[in-house]
N, CA, C and O atoms as a Tripos MOL2 file, in Angstrom:
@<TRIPOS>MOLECULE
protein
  236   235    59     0     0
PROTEIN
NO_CHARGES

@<TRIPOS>ATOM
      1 N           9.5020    4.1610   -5.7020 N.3       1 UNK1
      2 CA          9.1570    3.6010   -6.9780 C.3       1 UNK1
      3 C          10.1270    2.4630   -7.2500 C.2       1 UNK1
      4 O          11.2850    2.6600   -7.6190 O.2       1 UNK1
      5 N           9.6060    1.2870   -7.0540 N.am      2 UNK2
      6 CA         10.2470    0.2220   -7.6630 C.3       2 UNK2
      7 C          10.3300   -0.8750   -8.8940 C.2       2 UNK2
      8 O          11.0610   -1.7420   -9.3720 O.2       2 UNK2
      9 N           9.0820   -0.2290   -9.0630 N.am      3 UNK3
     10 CA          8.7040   -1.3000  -10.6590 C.3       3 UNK3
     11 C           8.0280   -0.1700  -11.7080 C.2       3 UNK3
     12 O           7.8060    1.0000  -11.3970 O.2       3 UNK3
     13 N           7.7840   -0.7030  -12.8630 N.am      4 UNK4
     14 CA          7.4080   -0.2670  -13.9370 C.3       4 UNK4
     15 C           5.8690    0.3440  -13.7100 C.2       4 UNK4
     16 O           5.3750    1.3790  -14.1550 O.2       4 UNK4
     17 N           5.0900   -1.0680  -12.5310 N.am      5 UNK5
     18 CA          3.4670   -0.7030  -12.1770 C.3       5 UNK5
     19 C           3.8240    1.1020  -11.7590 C.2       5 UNK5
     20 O           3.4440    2.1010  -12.3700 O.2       5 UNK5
     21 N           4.8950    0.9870  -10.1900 N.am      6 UNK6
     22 CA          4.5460    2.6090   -9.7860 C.3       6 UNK6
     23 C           5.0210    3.6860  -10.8360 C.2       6 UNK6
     24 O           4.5110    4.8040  -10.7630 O.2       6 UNK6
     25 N           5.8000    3.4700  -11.6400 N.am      7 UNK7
     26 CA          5.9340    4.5980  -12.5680 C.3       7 UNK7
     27 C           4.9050    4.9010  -13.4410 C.2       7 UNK7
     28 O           4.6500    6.0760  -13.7030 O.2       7 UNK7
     29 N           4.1850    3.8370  -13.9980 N.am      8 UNK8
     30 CA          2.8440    4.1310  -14.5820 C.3       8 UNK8
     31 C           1.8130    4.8030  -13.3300 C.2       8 UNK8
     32 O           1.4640    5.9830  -13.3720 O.2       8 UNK8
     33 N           1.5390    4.1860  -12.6060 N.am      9 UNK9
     34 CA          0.3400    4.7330  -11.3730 C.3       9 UNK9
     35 C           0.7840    6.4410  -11.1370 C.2       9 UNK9
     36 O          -0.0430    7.3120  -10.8650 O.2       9 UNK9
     37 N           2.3610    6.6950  -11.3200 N.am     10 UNK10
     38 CA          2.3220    7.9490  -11.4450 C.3      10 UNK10
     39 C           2.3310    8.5080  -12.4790 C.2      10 UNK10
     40 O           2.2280    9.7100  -12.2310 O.2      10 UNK10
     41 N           2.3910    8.3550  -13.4450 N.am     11 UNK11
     42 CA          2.0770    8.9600  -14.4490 C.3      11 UNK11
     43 C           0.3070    9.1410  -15.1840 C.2      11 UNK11
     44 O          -0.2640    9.9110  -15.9570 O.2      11 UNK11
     45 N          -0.0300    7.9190  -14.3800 N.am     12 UNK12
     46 CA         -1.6230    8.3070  -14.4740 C.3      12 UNK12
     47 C          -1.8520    9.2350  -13.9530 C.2      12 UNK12
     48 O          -2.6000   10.0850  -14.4370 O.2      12 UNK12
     49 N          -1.1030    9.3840  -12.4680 N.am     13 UNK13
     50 CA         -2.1640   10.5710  -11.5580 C.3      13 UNK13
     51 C          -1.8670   11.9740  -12.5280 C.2      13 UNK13
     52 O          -2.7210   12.7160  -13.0130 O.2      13 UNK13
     53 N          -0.3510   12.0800  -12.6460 N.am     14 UNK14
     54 CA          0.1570   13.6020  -13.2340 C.3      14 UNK14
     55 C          -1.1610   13.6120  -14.5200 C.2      14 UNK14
     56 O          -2.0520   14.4480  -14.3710 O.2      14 UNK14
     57 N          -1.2280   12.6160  -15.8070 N.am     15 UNK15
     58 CA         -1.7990   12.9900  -16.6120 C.3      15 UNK15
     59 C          -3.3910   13.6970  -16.8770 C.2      15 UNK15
     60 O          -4.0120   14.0450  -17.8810 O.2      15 UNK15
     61 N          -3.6790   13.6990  -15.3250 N.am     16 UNK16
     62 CA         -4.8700   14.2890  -14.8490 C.3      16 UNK16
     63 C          -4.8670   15.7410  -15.2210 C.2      16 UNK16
     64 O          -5.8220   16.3500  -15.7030 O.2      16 UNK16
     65 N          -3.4640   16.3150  -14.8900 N.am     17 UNK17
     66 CA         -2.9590   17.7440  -15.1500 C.3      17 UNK17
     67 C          -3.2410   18.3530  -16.4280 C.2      17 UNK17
     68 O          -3.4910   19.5450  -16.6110 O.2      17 UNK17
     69 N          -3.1760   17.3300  -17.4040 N.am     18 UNK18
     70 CA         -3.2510   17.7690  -18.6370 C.3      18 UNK18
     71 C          -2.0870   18.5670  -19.2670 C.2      18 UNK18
     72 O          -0.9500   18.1000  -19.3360 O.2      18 UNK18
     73 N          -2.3060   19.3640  -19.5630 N.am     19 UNK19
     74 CA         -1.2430   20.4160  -20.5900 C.3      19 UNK19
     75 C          -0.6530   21.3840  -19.3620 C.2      19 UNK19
     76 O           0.1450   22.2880  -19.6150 O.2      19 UNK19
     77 N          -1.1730   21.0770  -17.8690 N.am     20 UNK20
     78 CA          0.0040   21.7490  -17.1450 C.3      20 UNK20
     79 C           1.0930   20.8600  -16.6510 C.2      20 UNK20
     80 O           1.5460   21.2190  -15.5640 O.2      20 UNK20
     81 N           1.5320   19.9850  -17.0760 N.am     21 UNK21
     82 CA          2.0360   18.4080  -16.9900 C.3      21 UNK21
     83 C           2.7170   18.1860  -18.2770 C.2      21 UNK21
     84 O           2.1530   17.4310  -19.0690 O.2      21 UNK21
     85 N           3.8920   18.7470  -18.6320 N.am     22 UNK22
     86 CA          4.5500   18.6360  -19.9270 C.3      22 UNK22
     87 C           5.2110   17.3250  -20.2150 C.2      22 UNK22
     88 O           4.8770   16.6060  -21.1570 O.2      22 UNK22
     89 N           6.4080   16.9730  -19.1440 N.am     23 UNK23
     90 CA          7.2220   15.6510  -19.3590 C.3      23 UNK23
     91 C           6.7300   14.8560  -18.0800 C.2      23 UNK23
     92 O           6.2990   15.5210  -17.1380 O.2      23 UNK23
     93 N           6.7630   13.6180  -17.9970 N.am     24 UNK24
     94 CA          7.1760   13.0970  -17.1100 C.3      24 UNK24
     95 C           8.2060   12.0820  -17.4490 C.2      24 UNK24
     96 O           8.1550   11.5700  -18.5680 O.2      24 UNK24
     97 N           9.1020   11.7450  -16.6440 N.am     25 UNK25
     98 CA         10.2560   10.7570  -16.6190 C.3      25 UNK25
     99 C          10.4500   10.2700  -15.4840 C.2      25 UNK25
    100 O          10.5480   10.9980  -14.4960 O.2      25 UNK25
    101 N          10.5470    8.8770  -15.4180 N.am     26 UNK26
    102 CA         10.5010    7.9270  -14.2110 C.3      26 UNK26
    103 C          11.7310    7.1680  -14.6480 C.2      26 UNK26
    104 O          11.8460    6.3750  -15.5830 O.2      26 UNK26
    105 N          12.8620    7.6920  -13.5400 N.am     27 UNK27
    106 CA         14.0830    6.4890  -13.4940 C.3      27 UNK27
    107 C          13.5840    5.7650  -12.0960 C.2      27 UNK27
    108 O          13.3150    6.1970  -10.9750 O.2      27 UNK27
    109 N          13.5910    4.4080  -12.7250 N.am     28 UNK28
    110 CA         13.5870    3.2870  -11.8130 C.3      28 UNK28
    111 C          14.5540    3.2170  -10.9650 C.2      28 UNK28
    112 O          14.5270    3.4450   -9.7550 O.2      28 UNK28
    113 N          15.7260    2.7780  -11.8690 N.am     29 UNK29
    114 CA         17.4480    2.3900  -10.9300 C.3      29 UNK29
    115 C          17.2750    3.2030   -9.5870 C.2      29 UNK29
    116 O          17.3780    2.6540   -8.4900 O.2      29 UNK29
    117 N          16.9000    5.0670   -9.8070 N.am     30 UNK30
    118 CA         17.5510    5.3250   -8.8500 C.3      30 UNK30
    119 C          16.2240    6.1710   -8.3190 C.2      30 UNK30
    120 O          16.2950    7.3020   -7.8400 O.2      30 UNK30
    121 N          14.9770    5.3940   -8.4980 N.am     31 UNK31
    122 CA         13.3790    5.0290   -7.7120 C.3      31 UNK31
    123 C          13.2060    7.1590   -7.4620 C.2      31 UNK31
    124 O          13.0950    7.8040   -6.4200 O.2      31 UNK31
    125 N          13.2660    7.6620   -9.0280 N.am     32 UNK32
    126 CA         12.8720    9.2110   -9.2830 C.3      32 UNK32
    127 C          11.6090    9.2250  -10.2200 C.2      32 UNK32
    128 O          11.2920    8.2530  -10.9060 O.2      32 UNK32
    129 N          10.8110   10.5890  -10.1840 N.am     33 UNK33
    130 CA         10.1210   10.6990  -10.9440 C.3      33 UNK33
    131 C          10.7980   12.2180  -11.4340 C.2      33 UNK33
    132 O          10.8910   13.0590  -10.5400 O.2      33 UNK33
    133 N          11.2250   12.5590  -12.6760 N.am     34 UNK34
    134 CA         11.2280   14.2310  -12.7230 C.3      34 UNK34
    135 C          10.0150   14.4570  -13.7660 C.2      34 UNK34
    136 O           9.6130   13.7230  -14.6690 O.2      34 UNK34
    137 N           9.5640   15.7400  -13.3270 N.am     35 UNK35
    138 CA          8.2770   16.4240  -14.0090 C.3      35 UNK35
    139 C           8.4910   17.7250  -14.1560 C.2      35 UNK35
    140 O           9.0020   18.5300  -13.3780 O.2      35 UNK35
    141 N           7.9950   17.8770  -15.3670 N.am     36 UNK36
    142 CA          8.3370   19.5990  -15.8480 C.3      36 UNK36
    143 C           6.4510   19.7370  -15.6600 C.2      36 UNK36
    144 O           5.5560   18.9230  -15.8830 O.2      36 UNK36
    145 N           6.4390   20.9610  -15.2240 N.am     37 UNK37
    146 CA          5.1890   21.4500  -15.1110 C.3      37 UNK37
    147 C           5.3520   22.8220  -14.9230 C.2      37 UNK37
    148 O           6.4650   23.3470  -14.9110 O.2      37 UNK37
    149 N           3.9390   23.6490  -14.7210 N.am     38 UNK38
    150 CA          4.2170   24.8980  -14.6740 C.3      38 UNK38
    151 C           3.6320   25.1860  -13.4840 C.2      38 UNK38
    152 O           3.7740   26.2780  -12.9340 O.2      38 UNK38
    153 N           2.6300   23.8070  -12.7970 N.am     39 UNK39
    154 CA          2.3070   23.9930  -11.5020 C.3      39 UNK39
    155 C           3.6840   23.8960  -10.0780 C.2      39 UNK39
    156 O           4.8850   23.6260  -10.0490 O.2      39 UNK39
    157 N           2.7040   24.2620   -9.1420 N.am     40 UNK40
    158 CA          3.7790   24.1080   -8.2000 C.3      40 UNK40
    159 C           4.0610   22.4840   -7.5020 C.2      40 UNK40
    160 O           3.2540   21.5590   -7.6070 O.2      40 UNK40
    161 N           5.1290   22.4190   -6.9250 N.am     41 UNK41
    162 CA          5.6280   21.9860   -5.9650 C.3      41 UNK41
    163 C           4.8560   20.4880   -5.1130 C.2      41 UNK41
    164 O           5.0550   19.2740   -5.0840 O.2      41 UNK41
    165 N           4.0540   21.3220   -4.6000 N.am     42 UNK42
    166 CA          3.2010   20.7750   -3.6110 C.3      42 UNK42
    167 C           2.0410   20.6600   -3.9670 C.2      42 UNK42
    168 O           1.4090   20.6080   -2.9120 O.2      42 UNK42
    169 N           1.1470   20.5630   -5.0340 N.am     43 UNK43
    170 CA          0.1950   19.9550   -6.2830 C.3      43 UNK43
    171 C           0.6160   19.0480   -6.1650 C.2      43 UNK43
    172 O           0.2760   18.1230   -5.4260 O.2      43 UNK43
    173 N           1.8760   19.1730   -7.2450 N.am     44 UNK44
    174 CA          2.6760   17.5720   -7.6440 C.3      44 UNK44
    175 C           2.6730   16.7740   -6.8760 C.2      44 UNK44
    176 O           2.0740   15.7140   -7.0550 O.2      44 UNK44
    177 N           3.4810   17.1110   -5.5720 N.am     45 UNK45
    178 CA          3.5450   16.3020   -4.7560 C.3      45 UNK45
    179 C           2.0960   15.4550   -4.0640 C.2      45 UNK45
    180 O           2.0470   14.2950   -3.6540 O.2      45 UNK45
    181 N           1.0930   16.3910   -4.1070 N.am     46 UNK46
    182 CA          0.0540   16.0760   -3.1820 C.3      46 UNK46
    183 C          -0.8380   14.6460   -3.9670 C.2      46 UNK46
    184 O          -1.1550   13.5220   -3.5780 O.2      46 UNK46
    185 N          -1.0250   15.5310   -5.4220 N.am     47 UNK47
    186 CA         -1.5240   14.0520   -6.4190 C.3      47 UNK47
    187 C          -0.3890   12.8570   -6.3300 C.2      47 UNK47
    188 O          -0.8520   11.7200   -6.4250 O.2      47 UNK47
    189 N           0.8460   12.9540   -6.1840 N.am     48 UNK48
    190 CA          1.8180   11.6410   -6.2870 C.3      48 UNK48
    191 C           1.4830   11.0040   -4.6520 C.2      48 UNK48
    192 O           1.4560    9.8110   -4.3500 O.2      48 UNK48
    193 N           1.3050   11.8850   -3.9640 N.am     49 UNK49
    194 CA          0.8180   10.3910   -2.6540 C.3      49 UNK49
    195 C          -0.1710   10.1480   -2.5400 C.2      49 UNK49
    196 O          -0.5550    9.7380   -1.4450 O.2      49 UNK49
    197 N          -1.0210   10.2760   -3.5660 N.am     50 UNK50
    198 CA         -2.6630    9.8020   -3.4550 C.3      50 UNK50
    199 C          -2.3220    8.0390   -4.3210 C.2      50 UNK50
    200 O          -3.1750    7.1630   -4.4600 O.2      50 UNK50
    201 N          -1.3410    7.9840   -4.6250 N.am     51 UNK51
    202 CA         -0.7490    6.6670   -5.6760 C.3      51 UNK51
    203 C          -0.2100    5.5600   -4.2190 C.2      51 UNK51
    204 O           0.0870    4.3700   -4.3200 O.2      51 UNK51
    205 N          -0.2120    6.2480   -3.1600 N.am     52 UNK52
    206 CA         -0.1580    5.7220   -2.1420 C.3      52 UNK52
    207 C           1.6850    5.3490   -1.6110 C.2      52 UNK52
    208 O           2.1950    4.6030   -0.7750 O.2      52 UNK52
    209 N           2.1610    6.2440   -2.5370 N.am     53 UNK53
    210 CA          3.8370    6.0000   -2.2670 C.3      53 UNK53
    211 C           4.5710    6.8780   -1.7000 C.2      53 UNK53
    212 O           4.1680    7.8620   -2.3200 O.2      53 UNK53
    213 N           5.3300    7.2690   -1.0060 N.am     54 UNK54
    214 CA          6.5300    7.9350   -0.7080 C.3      54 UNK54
    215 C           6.8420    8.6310   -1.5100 C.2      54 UNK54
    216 O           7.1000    8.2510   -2.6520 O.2      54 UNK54
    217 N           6.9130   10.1220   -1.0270 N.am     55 UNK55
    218 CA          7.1630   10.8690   -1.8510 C.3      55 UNK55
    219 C           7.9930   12.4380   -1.5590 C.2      55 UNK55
    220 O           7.6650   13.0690   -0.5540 O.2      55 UNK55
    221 N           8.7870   12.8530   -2.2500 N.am     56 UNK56
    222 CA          9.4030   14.2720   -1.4180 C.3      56 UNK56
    223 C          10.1250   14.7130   -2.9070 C.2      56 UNK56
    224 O          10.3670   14.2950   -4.0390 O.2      56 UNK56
    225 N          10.2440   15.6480   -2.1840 N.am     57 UNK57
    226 CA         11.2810   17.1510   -3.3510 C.3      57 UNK57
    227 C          12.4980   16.6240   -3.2340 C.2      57 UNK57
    228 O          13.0110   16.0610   -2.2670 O.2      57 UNK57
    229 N          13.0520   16.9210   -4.6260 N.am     58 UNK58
    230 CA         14.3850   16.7740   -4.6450 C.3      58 UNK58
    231 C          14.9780   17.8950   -5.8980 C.2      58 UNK58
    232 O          14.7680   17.9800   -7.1080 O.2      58 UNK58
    233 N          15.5300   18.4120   -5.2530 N.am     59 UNK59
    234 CA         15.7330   20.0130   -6.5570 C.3      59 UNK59
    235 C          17.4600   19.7150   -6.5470 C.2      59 UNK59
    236 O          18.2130   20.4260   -7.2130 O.2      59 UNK59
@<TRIPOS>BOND
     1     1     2 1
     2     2     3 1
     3     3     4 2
     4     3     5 am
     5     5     6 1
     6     6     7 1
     7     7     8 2
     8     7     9 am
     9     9    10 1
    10    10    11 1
    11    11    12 2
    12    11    13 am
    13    13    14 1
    14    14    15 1
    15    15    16 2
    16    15    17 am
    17    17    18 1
    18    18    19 1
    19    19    20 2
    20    19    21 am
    21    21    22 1
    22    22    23 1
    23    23    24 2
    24    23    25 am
    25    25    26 1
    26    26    27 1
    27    27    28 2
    28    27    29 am
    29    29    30 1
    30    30    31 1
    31    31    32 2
    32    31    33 am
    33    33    34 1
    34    34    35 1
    35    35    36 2
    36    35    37 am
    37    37    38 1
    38    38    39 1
    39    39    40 2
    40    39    41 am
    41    41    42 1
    42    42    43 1
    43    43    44 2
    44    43    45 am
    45    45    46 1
    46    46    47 1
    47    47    48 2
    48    47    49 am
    49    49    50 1
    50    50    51 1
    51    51    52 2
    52    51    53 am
    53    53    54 1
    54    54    55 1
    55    55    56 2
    56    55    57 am
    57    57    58 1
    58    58    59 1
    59    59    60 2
    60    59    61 am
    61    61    62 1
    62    62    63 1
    63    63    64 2
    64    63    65 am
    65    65    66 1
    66    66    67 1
    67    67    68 2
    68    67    69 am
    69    69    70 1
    70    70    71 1
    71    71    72 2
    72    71    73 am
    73    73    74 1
    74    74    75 1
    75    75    76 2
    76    75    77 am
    77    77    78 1
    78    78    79 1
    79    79    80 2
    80    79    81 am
    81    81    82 1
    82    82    83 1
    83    83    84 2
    84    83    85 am
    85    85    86 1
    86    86    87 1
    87    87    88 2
    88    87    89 am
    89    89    90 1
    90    90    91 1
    91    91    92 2
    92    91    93 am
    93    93    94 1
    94    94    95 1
    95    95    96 2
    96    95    97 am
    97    97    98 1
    98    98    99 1
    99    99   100 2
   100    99   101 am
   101   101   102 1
   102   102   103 1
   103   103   104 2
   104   103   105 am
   105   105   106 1
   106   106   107 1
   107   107   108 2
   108   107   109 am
   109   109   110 1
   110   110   111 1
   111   111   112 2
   112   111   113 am
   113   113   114 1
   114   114   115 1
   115   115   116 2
   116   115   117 am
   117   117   118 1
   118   118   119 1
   119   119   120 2
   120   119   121 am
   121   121   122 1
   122   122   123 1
   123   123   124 2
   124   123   125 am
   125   125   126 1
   126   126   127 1
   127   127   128 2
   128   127   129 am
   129   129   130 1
   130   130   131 1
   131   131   132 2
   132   131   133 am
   133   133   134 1
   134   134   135 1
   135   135   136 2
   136   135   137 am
   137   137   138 1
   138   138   139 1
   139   139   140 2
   140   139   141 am
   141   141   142 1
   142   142   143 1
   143   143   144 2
   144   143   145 am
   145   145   146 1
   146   146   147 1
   147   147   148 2
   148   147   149 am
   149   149   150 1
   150   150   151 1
   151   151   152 2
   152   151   153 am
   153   153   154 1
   154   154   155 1
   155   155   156 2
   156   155   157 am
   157   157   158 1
   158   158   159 1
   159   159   160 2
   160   159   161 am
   161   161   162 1
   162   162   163 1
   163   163   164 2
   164   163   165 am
   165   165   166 1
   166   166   167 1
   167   167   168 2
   168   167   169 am
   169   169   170 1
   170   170   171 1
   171   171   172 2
   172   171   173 am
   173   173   174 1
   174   174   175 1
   175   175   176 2
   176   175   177 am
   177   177   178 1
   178   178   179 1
   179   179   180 2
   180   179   181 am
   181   181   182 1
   182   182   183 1
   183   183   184 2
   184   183   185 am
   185   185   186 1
   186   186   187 1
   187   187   188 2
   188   187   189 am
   189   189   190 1
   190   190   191 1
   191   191   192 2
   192   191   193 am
   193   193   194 1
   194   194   195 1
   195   195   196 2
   196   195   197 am
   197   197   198 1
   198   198   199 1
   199   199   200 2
   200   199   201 am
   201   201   202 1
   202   202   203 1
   203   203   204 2
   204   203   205 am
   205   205   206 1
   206   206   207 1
   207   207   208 2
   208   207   209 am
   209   209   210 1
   210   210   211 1
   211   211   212 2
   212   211   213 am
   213   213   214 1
   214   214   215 1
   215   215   216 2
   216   215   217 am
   217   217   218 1
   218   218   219 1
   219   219   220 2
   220   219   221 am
   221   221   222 1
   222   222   223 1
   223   223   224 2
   224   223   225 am
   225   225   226 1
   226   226   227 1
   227   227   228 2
   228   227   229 am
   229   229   230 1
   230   230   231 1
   231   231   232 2
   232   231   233 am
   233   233   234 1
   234   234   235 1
   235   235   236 2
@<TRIPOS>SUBSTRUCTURE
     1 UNK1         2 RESIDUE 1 A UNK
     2 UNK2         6 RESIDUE 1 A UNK
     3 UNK3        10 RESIDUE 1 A UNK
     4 UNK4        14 RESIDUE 1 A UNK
     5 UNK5        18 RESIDUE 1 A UNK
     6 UNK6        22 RESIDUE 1 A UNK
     7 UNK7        26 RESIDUE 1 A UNK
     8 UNK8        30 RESIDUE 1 A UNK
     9 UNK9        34 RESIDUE 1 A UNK
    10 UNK10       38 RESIDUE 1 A UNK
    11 UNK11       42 RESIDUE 1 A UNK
    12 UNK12       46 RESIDUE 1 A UNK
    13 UNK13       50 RESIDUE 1 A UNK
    14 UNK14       54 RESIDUE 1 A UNK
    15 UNK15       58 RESIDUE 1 A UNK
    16 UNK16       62 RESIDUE 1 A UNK
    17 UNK17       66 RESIDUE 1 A UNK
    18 UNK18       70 RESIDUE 1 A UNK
    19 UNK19       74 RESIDUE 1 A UNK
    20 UNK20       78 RESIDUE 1 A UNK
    21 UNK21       82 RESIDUE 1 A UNK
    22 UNK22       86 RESIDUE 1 A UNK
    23 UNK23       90 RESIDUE 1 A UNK
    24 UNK24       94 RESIDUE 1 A UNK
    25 UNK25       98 RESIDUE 1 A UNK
    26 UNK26      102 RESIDUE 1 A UNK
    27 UNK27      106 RESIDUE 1 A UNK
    28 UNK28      110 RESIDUE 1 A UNK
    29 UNK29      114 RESIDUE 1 A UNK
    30 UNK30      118 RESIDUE 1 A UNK
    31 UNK31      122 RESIDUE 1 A UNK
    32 UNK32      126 RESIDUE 1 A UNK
    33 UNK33      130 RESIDUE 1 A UNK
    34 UNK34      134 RESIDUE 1 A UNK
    35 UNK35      138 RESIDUE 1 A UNK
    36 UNK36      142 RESIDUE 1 A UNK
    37 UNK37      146 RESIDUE 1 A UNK
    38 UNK38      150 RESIDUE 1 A UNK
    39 UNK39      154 RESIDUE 1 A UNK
    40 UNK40      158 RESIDUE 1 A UNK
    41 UNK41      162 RESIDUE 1 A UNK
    42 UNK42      166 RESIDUE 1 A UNK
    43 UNK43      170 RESIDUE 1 A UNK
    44 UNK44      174 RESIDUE 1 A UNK
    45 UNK45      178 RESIDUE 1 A UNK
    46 UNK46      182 RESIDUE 1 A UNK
    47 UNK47      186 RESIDUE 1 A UNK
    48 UNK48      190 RESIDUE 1 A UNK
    49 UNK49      194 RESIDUE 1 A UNK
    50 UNK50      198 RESIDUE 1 A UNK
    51 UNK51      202 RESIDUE 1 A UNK
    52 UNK52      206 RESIDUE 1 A UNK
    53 UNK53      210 RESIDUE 1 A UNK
    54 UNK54      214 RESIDUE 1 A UNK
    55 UNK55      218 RESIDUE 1 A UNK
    56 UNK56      222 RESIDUE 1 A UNK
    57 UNK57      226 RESIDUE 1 A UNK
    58 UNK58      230 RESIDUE 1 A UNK
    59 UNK59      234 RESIDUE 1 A UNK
């Protein structure tokens, strides 16, 4: 994530989730997305590379 576009493009995909998709927060500087959800893991992950970007866990 390097610009403002991919933090929106992900936050479109998450908002698909609806109400299982509580926060999202996108720091640029240091190219993160954190998401509180109640889904798992690998959901998240799977809708964030359909945005066509690089993507992995970081706990």
């Amino acid at each position: 994530m390097t610009c403002e576009g991919c933090a929106n493009a992900a936050k479109k995909v998450l908002s698909k989730f609806g109400d299982n998709v509580s926060e999202v927060n996108a720091d640029i500087p240091r190219k993160r997305i954190v998401v509180t959800t109640n889904l798992s893991s690998d959901v998240i992950l799977e809708a964030l590379k359909k945005t066509g970007k690089e993507c992995s866990l970081v706990t």
